[in-house]
N, C-alpha and C positions, 0 to 999 in steps of 0.2 A: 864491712864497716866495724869497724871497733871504737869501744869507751874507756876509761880509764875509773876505776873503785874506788875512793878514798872511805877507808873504817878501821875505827878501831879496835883495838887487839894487843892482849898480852907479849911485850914484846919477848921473854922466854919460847911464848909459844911460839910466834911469828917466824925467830931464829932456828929451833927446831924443826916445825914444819918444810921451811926452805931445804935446813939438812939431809933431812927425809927424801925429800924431791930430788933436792941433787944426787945422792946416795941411789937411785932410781933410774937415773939419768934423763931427769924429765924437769921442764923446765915449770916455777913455782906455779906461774900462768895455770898451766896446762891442768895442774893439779884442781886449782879454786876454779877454773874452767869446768871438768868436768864435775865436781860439786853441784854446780849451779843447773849445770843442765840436769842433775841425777833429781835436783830438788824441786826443780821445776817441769821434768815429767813425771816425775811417782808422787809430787802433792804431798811428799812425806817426808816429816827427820827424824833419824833414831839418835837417843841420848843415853847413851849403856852407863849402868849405874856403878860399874865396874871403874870407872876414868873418874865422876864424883863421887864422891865422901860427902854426908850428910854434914851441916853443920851442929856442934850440942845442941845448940839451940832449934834447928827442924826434928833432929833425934826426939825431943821432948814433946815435940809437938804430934808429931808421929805415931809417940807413945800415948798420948794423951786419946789423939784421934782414935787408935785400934782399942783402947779402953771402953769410949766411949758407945763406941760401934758394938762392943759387948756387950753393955750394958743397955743396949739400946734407947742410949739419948744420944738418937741421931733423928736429924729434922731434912726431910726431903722434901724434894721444890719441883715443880712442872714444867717451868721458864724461867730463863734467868732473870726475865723480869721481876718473875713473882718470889726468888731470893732476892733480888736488889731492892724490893720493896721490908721485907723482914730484914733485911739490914740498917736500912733507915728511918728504923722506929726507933 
């Protein structure tokens, strides 16, 4: 039995990707097929930081954060409950 996907997606990347496939000789299916199966047995995704580029604005924050962790004002939490509660003071 099969379904059909409907999601959104960069359509550069979309065009690419197909090229890629085809260039492979393997149909785009086949590709987002085995994706899906890789994702749903290893429970895992990798995101190489090598394909994004921080924005200035995470750069800054980044900066700020590995500052901070120096200087150690950093505030650590046991559950996320118990950050979600120091946020909504």
């Amino acid at each position: 039995m099969t379904t059909t996907i409907l999601f959104k997606t960069d359509k550069k990347l979309k065009v690419a990707a197909q090229k890629a496939a085809k260039r492979m000789g393997l149909p785009f299916s086949t590709v987002m097929n085995h994706l899906m199966r890789e994702f749903v047995e290893k429970k895992e995704i990798t995101f190489s930081a090598q394909e994004y580029n921080p924005t200035p604005y995470l750069k800054r924050i980044l900066k700020q954060g590995e500052k901070n962790l120096k200087e150690g004002k950093v505030t650590y939490y046991n559950s996320f409950e118990e950050m979600r509660a120091a946020l909504d003071k």
